[in-house]
Every structure is written in structure tokens, then in C-alpha cells.
C-alpha angles and dihedrals in degrees: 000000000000113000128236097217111095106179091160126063134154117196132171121225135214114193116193127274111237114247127247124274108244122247099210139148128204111246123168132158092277095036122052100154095051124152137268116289110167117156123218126261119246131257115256120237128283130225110234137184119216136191116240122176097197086062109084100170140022093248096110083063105041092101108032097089099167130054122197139189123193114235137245117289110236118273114255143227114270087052088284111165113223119248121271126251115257117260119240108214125199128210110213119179108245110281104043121144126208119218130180090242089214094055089025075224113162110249105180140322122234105214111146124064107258101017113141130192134176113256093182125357123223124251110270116243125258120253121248128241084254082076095055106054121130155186086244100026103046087166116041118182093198136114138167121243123226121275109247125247120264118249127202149119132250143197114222104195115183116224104195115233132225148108099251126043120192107218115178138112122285117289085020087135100251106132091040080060095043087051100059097034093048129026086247115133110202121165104278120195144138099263143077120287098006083149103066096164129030111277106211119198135163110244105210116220137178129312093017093298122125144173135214121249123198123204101205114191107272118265126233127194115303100020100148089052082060107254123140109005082340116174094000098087103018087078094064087052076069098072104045117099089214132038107211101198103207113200124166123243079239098073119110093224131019096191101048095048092055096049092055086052092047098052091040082063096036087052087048103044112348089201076062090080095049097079132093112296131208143172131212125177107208133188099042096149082083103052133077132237091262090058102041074057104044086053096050081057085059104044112138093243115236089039121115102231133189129188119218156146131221096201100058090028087237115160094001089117091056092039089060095039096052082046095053085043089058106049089054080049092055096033100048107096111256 
């Protein structure tokens, strides 16, 4: 089954060519040896991206590899300007980053609904002969050409966004978690990477607020050297203001565990591992009190950390809370 989530595009866009400017002299019936009055030629199109919060992947965009703009109509006699090419614009969903595909440099980020930025800017129009009249040339036969459009590729590359990010192994529980605190409804099963693409779901919380949880496909050992689902998901990881780290009460060893997710996003990005860090320990319906005690012995210390099951719905109140707690903790100004 083909997924619908496309995180990943490369286009290349066209922007229009500027239209010439126009050599022209003014001649009526009492006139005949009028001046120049050449118009200007119009700008070509540009190429712009635009924020648009309906938009959720980059899928609209997956076969539409070239992007082109019209150019700019010739300028007129009367000193009329040419008519402008017509602007392409380009809806992204909100964190979508533009790269130069050649140099993979990071042009701009979209990250507000309706923001709109050149991606590549028309070519301007030429002037006409009415702009080169003078004392000494009364009858210029000049005029500019149009600037030519702009041609390149570029990489569009989607950063979920959202305030909480799930990071954990597959099968770790995260999207079973995702599922009973949001309305979310991501694949749920008992193997690894059941989650292929970020889930996103709002998580309501008291007096009519509410945050934003991610469930990012689950990492494995040498991620960030890009093994398993590798670098595909890690980037997503980038945008969340907390990183829940979800391990199961089934795990050998917690702080271990931990440890080998820390360093694959420390290998990755090590800002990464600067933001705000918590710990939840899910699935303890299914351990017994000897475990439950074994793992509070292996707690990484300095993490905030919550029990809980999704399936009993234990702990699941303190866990959103502590979590709650944590993104006023990371938004209020230091």
C-alpha cells in the first residue's frame, strides 16, 4: 500500500522572463514628429510558496515536478507598461522547509497559514525609449529588453509540527497512546513499525486548552546513520517543543533504553538533545510490582517520568498533566 504521506519533494521552478521594453514614438494627426513614448515592459511571474493549514503533506505536490510562471507582455506605445506575468503560487503544509537542491542550503521555512515567500522572482521588465530621452538624444531609438526568468531546482522537505513528540522503539506503545488521549487514529498492531509516517492528534486538556502530539515511527539502533526508517523521521523529531520518551515496562533495562534513544538523536542533531526531555513507562498493566520496582531503580535521574497504561487508562491524568506542565515550562521567555 502506497502511503499518502509525502514529507519529501523536489520541483523545479520557472519563473517568467520580463517583457521588452517598447521603442515607440508618439505620432497623431498634428504631430507627426512627436517624442518617444515607449511603455515599459511587465515583470514576469514569480514562483511563491504559500502556507496553507488545510494542506498536511506534500502529496498534492509528488508529481508536479515543474513549476512554471508566464512572462511579462511587451511594454506599449503611449507609455503603456505591459502586463505582468502572472504569479504561481505554491500551497505547502506548515513546516515546510525550502532547500537549493544543488547546495541542499536552507532557503526559508513556511510556518505560519498564509505566509507567503518568493522562490524565485520574475524577470523585471525592460524600460521603454520614453526613459532615454535627452537634452542631446530627443529621439532615442533604445529600448531595454526584458530580464530573463529565473530557472532551479529545489528540495521541499515537510517538519511536522507540533508541541510533543513520542520517541521510543517500535511497538513502544506510542501510537496506542496517541489513539485514547487525541482523537487521532493511527494503525495500531502488535509489531514493529506499525507507524510508517507521523500521526499527528490534539490532545484536549482542561478549561478548553489543548496541545498537539506527534507519533513519529519508532527508532531502532543506528537511526541517524539511516537504518530502519533512518533520517526520515528523525527530522520531524526537529520542530516539537518536548520529546516524550515512551519505553515499556517490559524493557530489560529503562535506562539503558533511554540512553540508546538519546545518543541516536544526539548523533542526528545534537540540539536535538537540548529540549525539553520526558519519560513515560507505558504498558504496566502488564508488569508486576517487582518490575514496576526494578525500573524506578533505573530511571535516568533529572527526567520527569509517568507510569501508565493505555489500556486501563492508569496514569494517563498525571501523564498529561506533567506533560502540560512541561510546554509552559519550554514557551515562557527565560
Amino acid at each position: 500500500m502506497t502511503s499518502n504521506f509525502i514529507d519529501y519533494v523536489k520541483i523545479c521552478g520557472r519563473s517568467g522572463a520580463g517583457g521588452a521594453g517598447s521603442r515607440h514614438f508618439r505620432r497623431e494627426k498634428h504631430v507627426p514628429l512627436g517624442g518617444p513614448d515607449g511603455g515599459d515592459g511587465g515583470r514576469g511571474g514569480h514562483i511563491i510558496l504559500r502556507g496553507n493549514a488545510q494542506h498536511w503533506t506534500l502529496l498534492h505536490l509528488k508529481y508536479r515536478k515543474h513549476v512554471i510562471a508566464t512572462g511579462g507582455n511587451p511594454g506599449e506605445g503611449g507609455r503603456r507598461s505591459g502586463a505582468r506575468g502572472e504569479d504561481v503560487y505554491v500551497d505547502v503544509p506548515l513546516g515546510t522547509v525550502a532547500k537549493d537542491a544543488e547546495t541542499e542550503e536552507i532557503l526559508f521555512e513556511i510556518t505560519e497559514d498564509g505566509q507567503e515567500v518568493i522562490l524565485l522572482e520574475g524577470g523585471r521588465g525592460g524600460l521603454g525609449n520614453s526613459h532615454f530621452k535627452s537634452s542631446v538624444q530627443q529621439a532615442p531609438e533604445h529600448a531595454q529588453p526584458g530580464e530573463p526568468g529565473q530557472e532551479q531546482w529545489f528540495i521541499l522537505e515537510l517538519k511536522v509540527l507540533a508541541d510533543v513528540g513520542l520517541v521510543g522503539f517500535p511497538n513502544a506503545g506510542k501510537s496506542t497512546l496517541l489513539s485514547v488521549v487525541s482523537a487521532a487514529k493511527p494503525e495500531i498492531a502488535d509489531y514493529p513499525f506499525t507507524t510508517l509516517v507521523p500521526n499527528l492528534g490534539v490532545v484536549p486538556y482542561r478549561d478548553f486548552k489543548s496541545f498537539i502530539m506527534a507519533d513519529i515511527p519508532g527508532i531502532i539502533e543506528g537511526a541517524s546513520e539511516g537504518k530502519g526508517l533512518g533520517l526520515r523521521f528523525l527530522r520531524h523529531i526537529e520542530r516539537n517543543s518536548i520529546l516524550l520518551f515512551v519505553i515499556p515496562a517490559t524493557s530489560e533495562d529503562v535506562g539503558e533504553e533511554y540512553e540508546v534513544l538519546l545518543n541516536e538523536l544526539r548523533e542526528y542533531n545534537p540540539e536535538l538533545v537540548d529540549k525539553e526531555r520526558m519519560l513515560a513507562i507505558s504498558k504496566i498493566d502488564i508488569a508486576t510490582e517487582e518490575d514496576l520496582a526494578r525500573i524506578r531503580k533505573q530511571l535516568p535521574a533529572g527526567v520527569p517520568c509517568q507510569f501508565f497504561s493505555s489500556l486501563t487508562k492508569e496514569g494517563l491524568t498525571p501523564l498529561i498533566d506533567m506533560v502540560w506542565d512541561g510546554l509552559q515550562k519550554s514557551n515562557s521567555p527565560t
